[in-house]
Structures are given as C-alpha cells and as structure tokens.
N, CA, C and O of each residue as an XYZ file, in Angstrom:
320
protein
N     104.096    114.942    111.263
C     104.694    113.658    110.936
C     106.209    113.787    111.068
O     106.802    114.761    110.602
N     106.845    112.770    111.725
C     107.914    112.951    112.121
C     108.782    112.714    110.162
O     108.482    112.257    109.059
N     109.940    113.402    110.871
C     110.938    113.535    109.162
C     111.165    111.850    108.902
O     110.591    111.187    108.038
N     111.841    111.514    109.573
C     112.213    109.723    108.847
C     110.598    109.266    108.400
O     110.526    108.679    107.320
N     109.392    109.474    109.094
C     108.139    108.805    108.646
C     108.327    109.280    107.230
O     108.577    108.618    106.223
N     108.145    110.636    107.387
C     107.942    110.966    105.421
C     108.452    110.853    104.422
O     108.023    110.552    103.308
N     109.887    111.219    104.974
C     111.098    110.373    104.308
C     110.878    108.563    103.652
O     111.430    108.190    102.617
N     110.205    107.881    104.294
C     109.997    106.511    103.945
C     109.024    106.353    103.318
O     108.865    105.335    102.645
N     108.368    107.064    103.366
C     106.297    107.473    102.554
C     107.194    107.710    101.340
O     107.245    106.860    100.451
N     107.951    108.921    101.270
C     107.889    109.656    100.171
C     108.960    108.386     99.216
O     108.936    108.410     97.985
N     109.733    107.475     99.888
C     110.726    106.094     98.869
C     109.836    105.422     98.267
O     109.829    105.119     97.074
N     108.761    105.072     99.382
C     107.743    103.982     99.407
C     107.160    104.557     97.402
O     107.330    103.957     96.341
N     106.636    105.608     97.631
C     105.573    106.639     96.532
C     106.689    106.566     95.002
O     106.334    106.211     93.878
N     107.902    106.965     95.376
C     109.145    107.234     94.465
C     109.094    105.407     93.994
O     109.076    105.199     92.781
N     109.080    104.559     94.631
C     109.686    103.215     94.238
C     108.000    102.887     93.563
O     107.964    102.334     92.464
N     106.985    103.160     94.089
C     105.854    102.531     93.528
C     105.595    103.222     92.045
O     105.057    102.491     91.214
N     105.849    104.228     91.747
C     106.212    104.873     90.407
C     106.442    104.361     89.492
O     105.794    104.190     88.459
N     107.497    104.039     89.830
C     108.648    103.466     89.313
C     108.795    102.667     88.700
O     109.475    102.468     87.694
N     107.656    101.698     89.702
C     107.414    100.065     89.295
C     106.007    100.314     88.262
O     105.885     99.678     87.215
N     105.454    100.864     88.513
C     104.067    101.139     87.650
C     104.858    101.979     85.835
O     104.429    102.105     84.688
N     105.843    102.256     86.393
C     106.138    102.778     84.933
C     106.484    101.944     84.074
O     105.991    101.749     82.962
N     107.778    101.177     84.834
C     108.244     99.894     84.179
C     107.625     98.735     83.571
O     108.026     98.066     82.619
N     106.333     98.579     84.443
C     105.597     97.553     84.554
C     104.585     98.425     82.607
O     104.307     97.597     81.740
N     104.314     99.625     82.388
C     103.865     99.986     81.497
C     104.285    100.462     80.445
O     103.727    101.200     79.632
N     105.834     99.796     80.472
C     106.583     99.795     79.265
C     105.791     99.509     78.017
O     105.272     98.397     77.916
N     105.635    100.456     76.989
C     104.742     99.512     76.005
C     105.709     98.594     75.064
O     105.127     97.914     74.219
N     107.286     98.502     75.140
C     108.059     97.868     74.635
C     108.047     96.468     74.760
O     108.388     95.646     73.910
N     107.697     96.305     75.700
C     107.521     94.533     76.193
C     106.464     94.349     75.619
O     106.633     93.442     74.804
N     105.107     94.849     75.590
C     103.376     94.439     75.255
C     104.029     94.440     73.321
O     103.615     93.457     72.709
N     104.305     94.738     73.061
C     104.326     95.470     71.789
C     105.437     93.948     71.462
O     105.002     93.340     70.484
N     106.359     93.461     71.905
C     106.994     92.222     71.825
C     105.977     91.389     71.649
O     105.725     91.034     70.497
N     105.314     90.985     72.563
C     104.109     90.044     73.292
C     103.420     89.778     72.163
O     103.326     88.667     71.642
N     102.711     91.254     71.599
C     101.813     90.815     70.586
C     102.290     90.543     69.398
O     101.561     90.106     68.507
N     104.006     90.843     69.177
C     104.014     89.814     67.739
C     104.641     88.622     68.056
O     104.891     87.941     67.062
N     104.981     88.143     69.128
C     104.703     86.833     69.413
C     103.978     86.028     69.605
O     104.232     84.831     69.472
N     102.771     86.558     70.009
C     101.315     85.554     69.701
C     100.745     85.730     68.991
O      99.544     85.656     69.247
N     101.223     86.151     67.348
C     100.778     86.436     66.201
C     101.632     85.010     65.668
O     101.297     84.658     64.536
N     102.310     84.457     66.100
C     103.366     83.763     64.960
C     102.315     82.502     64.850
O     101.253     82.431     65.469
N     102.718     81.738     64.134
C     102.001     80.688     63.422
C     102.624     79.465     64.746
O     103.758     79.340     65.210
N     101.464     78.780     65.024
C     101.726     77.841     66.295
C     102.505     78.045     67.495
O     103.359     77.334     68.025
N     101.788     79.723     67.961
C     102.677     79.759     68.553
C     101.986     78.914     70.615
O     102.643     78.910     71.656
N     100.945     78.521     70.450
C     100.311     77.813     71.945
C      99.007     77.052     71.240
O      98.418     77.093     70.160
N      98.926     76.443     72.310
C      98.052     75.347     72.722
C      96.531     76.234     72.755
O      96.384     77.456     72.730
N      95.556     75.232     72.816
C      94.188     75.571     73.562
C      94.382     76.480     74.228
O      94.336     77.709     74.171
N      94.804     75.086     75.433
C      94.999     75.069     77.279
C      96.472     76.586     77.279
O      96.179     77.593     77.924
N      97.463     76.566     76.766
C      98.445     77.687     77.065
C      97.426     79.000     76.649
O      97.510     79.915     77.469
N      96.783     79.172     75.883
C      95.915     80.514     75.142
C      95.055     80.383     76.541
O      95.616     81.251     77.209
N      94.070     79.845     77.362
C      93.475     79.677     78.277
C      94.367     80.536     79.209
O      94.061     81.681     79.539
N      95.551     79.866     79.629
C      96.399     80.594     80.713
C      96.421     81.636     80.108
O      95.828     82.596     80.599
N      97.164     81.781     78.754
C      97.376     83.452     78.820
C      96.502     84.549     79.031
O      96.777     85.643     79.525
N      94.991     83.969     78.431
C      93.839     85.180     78.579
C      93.996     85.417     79.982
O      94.423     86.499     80.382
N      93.606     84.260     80.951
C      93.308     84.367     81.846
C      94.355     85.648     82.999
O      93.917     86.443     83.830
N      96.086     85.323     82.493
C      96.473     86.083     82.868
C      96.500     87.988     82.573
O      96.501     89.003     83.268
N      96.518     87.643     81.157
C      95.864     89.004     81.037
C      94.736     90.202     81.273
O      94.628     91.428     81.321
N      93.589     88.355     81.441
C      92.462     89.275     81.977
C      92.533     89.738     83.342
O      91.698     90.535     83.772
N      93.726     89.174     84.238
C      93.628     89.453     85.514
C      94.493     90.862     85.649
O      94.371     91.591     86.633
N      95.062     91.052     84.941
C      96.512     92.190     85.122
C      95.512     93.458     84.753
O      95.185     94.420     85.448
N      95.197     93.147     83.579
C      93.823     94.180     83.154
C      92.816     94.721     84.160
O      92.466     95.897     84.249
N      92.402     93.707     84.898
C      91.540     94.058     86.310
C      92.378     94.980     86.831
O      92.351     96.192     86.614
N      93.552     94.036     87.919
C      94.068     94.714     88.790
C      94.635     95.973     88.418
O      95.058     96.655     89.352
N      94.757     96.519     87.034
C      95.675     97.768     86.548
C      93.861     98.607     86.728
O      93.810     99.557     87.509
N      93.142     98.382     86.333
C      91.714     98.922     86.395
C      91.347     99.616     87.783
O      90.798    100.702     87.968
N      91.979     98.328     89.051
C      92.018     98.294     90.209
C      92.701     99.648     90.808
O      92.300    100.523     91.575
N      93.834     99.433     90.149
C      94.798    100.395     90.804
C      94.860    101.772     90.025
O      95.613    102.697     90.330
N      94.004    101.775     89.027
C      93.896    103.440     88.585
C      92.770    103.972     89.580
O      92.741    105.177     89.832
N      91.912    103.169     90.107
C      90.771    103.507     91.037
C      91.469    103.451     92.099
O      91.151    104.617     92.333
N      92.066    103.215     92.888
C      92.785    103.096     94.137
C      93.887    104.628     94.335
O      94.221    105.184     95.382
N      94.286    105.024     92.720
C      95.530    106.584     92.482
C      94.431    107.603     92.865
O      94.559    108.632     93.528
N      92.969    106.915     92.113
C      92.354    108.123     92.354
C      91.705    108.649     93.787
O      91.541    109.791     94.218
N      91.402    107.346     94.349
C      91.129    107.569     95.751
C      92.319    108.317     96.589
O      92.233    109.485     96.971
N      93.304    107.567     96.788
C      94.650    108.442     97.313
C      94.274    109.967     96.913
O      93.445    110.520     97.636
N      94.690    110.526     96.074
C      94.611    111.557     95.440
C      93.320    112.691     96.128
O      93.447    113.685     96.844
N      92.207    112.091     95.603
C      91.439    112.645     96.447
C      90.967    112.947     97.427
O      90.247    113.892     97.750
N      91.512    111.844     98.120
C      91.085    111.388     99.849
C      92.297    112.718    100.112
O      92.000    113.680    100.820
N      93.501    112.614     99.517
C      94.842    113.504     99.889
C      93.968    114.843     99.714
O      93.466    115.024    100.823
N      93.764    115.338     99.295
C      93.253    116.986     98.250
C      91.986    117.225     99.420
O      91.676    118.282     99.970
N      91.515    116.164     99.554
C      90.540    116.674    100.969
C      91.064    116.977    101.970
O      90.908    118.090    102.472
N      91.766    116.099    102.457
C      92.557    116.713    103.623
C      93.111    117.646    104.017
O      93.342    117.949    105.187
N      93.501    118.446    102.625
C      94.276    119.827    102.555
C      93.554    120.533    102.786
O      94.111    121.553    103.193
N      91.864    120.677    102.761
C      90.967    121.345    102.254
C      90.326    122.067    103.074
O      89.404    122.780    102.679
C-alpha cells in the first residue's frame, strides 16, 4: 500500500476514534437524564421523538460495536 494511502486510512481510523469517544462522553447522557427527570419537562408526542431517537442511536451504537468487531477480525485474519 502506497505511504499517502495509509497515511489517510490511518487519519480516517485516528478521526473515527475520536468521534466515537466524544460521541460517548458519559457527561452529556448523565446531563440528559436529569433533565428528563424535571417535572414537565415534554409532551406525549416530544417523549415519542425522544424514545424514538434514542432507540435509534442505541441500534446504530449496537450496529457499530458489530461492525469494530468485524474490522478487527476480518484484519487479524489477514495477518494470519
């Protein structure tokens, strides 16, 4: 593999990190939930959106621990 290819793999890997770390700040979730503890704090219909968004982030984070592990392994074979 040529050097600039890996070089850009290896930003690509460094920046996706990065974002998965940030994104699993438990400082923000930990906000979140004593804000939808407060007394009036949504609607029905807003509690609707929010599950819904949560239930989707929940998937796709589900998604993408199955997707580290494929990488990973698919990688470790190749070496093999």
């Amino acid at each position: 593999m040529e050097k600039h290819v890996m070089t850009h793999l290896e930003a690509r890997i460094k920046e996706m990190c990065h974002s998965l770390t940030s994104l699993a700040d438990e400082k923000d979730f930990q906000e979140f939930l004593v804000i939808i503890r407060q007394p009036g704090w949504t609607t029905v219909a807003e509690l609707s959106l929010v599950t819904g968004v949560v239930d989707s982030m929940l998937a796709q984070t589900r998604t993408l621990v199955g997707m580290k592990q494929v990488l990973l392994t698919g990688s470790r074979a190749v070496t093999s």
